[in-house]
N, C-alpha and C positions, 0 to 999 in steps of 0.2 A: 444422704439427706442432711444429717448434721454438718458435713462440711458445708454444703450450699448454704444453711442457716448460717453457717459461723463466715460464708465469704460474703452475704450479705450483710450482716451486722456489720464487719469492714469496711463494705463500701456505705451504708449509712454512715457509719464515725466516720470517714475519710469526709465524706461529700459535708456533714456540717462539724466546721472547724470551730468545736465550740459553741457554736450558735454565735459563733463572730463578735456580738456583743450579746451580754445576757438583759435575758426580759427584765421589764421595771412595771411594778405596782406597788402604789402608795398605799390601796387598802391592805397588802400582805408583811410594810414594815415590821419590820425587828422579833417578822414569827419563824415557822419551820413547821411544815407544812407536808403530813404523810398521808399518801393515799394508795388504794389498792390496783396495781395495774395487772395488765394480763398475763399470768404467770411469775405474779411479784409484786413487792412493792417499789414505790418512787418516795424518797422523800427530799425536798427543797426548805433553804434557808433563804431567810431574804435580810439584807441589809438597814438599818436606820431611816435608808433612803427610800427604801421601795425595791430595789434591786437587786435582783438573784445572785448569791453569791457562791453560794452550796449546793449541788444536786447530784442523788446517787440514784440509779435506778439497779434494783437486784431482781434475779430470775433464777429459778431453779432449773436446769438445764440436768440433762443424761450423755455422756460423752462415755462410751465404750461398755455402756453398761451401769455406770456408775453417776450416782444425785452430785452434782456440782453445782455453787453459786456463781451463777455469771454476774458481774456488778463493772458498772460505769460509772465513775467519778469525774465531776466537774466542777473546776473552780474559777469564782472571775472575783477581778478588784471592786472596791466599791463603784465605782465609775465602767464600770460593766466589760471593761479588761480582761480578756481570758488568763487566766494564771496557770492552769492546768488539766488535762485530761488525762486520763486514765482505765483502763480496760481492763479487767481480773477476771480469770477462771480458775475454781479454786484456790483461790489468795494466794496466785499466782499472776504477776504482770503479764498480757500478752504485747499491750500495745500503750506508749505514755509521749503526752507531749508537753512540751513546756513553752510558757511564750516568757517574754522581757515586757519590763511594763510598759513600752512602746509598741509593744503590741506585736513583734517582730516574734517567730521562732524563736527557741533559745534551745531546743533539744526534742530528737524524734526516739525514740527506742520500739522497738520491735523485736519480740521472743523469735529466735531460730526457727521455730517452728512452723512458722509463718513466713519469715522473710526467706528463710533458705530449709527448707526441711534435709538436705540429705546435707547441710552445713554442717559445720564446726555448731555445736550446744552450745547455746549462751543468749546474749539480746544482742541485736544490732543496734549501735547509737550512733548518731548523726547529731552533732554540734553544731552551730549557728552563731555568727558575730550577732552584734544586738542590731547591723541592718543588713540580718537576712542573710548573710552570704557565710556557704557552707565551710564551716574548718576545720573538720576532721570527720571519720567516718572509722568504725571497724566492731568488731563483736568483743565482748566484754562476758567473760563468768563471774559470777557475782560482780557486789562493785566497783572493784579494782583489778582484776588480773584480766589483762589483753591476751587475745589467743587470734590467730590466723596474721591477715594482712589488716593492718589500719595506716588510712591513710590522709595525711596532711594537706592542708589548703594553705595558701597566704590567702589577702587579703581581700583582692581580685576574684578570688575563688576558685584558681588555677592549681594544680598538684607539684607541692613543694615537695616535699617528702615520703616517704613510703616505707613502714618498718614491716617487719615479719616477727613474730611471735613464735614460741612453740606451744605446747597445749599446757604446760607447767608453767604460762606466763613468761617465759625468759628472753630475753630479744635476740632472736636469730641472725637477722641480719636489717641493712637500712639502704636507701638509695636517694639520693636528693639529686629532685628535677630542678632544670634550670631553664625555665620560657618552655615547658614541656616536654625537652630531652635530659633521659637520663644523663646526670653528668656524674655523678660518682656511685660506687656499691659497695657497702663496708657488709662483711661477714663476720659472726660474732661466736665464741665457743660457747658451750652452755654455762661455763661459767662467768661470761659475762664479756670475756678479754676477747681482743679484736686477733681477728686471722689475718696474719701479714701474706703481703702479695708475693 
């Protein structure tokens, strides 16, 4: 039952991407604005202008037995711009995105647990040029050590490059595509120095 609730909640955050542009009302300028919803609170900021800027909705949720705060965070520019979304169970990310202030993607992140449960631990993150087009992809512990496969895009959004990780972060090995065939594979020791052929 919890899972179905938690792959709904998903498909609700997937399907409004922010709310695209956030609400505006001029009578709720420059307040912040908490009220009691079902199983929680909601509280909203609004901007000088009228314009939603801030809003978290928290819920007390049970996962395994145990009282966890589920909470969704969302933030837009004043011009109603999404800046960010965010998803927490237990002051834990599950799911975060980021846009550019063009309004474009700028970053997807998705906890393991979700994108790949029998994966490598860690978040999957997906980067974005500022128009939209995907250039890089791979999982992340904490937030700097790469672990598994991540892999590179140019410009196009076509797959340039391809490194491999080990779980210690180290770079295993790398292969750079050229027009979508492998053209080279470099093998790396764990201490960093390349494997000659």
């Amino acid at each position: 039952m919890m899972r179905m609730l938690s792959c709904l909640l998903a498909l609700a955050i997937a399907a409004l991407p922010a709310l695209a542009h956030a609400e505006s009302d001029p009578a709720l300028a420059g307040q912040s604005v908490t009220r009691e919803i079902d199983g929680g609170q909601q509280t909203r900021e609004y901007a000088r202008n009228g314009t939603l800027i801030y809003e978290v909705i928290e819920r007390e949720v049970r996962r395994d037995g145990t009282k966890m705060i589920q909470a969704i965070e969302r933030e837009w520019q004043d011009n109603g711009t999404p800046v960010r979304e965010q998803e927490f169970l237990g002051g834990r990310e599950m799911r975060g995105t980021l846009w550019y202030m063009n309004g474009k993607v700028k970053e997807k992140r998705v906890d393991q647990s979700i994108h790949a449960p029998r994966g490598t631990p860690g978040t999957y993150v997906e980067r974005f040029s500022d128009m939209g087009v995907l250039q890089s992809a791979g999982v992340f512990q904490g937030q700097f050590r790469h672990v598994g496969v991540h892999r590179y895009y140019d410009e196009a959004g076509k797959l340039a490059r391809e490194v491999t990780y080990g779980p210690d972060g180290v770079q295993r090995s790398s292969k750079t595509f050229d027009g979508g065939a492998a053209a080279a594979t470099v093998e790396y020791y764990p201490d960093g120095s390349r494997k000659l052929p």
